[in-house]
N, C-alpha and C positions, 0 to 999 in steps of 0.2 A: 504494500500500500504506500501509496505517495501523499501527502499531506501536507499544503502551505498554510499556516499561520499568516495573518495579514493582521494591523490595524495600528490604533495610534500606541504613544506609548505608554507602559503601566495600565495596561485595559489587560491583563489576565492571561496574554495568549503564551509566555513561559510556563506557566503554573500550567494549565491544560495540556501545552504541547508537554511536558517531562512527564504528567500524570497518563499520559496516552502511552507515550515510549514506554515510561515503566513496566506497562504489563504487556509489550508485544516480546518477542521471543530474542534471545540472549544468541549472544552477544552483545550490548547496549553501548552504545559509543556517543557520545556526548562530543563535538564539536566545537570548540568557541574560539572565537575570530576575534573578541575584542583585545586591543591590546593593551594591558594595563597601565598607566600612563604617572600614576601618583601613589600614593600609601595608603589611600584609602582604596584606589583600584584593585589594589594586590592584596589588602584584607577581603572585598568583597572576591573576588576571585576562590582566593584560597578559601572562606566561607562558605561559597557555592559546592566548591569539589569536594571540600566535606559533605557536605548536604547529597550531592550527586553518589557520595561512595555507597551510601546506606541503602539506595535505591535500585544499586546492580548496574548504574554507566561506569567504564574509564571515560577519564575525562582527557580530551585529548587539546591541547591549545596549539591550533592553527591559523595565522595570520593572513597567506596567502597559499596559494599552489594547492587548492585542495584536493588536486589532481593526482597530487603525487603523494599524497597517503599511502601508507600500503598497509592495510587493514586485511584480515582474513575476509573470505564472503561469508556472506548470513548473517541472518541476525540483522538486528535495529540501527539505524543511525538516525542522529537530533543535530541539526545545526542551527549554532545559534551564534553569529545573527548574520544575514545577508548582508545588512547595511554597512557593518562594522567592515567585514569581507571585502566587500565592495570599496568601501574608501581606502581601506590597504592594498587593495590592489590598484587603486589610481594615485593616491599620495606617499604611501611606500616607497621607495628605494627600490626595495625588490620584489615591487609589483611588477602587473603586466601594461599599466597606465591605460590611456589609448584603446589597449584591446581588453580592458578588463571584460566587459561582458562575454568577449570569446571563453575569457580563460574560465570565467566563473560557470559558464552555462557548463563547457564540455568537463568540470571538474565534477561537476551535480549529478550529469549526466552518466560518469564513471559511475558514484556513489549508487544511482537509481539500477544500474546493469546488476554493481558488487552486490547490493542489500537487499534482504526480502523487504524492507520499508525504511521510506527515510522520511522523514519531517524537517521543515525547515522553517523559521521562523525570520519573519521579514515585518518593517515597520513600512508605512502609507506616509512617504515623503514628501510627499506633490500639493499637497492640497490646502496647503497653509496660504497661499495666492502671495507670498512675498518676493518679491525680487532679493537676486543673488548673484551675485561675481559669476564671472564664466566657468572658471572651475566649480565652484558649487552648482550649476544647472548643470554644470557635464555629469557630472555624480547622480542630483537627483533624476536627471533624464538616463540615465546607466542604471537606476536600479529600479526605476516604474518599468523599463523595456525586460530586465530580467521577471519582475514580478510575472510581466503580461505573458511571457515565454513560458513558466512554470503555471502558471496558474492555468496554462494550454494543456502542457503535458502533465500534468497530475491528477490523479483521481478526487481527489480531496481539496476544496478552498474551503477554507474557515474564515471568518474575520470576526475578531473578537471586539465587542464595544463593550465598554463597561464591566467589563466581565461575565458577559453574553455571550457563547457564542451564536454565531450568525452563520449557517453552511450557504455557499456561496455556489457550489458547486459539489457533485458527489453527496456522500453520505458514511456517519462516523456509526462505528455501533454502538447502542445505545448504552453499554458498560462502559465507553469511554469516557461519557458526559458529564459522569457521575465525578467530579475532581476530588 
């Protein structure tokens, strides 16, 4: 099963995408793109992976290139978050800049072949109606074009408001709902 997570931020869609991963089938692999940036990052980071250990993920912290993971097949994967992904692959160093969308879609696209299900969770960057420097519209029009791509080829869109979910597309069962 494929499953994007969509909406603004702090509306629930972490808490429901790890509650869904949790109970699909193991291997459980936990992704995260953010890079920690300060000492309060690296608290909540390291707080998280505790929380994720009790649950049955490794928690695995990948920046960019998620292409080149080399993960076993089977089993679950959770990535969190596009957007983070996204901007390190455009403002990185050792990103793909330019062609981040190539790099990010065919990296997804490995993920969805290796894994019996993968989830990803991505935030609605567009719709705030503000103007922004050219690199900032390069990003947020880089990561609505990934969104629109996935939300093509996956069985499952959610978009969580409020702590709603909202099925956009497909259908979750109904033991997942239950957070």
């Amino acid at each position: 099963m494929r499953i994007l997570f969509t909406g603004g931020s702090a509306c629930g869609k972490s808490t429901l995408a790890e509650s869904i991963a949790a109970r699909m089938p193991e291997p459980r692999y936990y992704v995260a793109a953010m890079i920690p940036r300060s000492s309060d990052d690296h608290r909540r980071v390291l707080r998280h992976q505790k929380h994720r250990e009790s649950t049955g993920f490794v928690t695995i912290e990948r920046y960019t290139d998620i292409a080149g993971l080399n993960l076993p097949q089977g089993g679950t994967v959770l990535l969190e978050c596009l957007c983070h992904l996204t901007a390190n692959e455009i403002f990185e160093s050792n990103g793909a800049g330019t062609h981040a969308k190539q790099k990010i879609l065919q990296g997804i696209e490995l993920l969805a072949q290796k894994f019996d299900n993968l989830i990803v969770i991505t935030n609605d960057v567009s719709s705030d109606g503000l103007d922004y420097d050219e690199d900032v519209i390069f990003y947020v029009q880089t990561v609505g074009e990934i969104n629109s791509e996935l939300a093509e080829r996956f069985d499952c869109v959610c978009e969580m408001c409020c702590g709603i979910p909202l099925l956009l597309k497909g259908s979750l069962p109904e033991e997942f709902l239950s957070v």
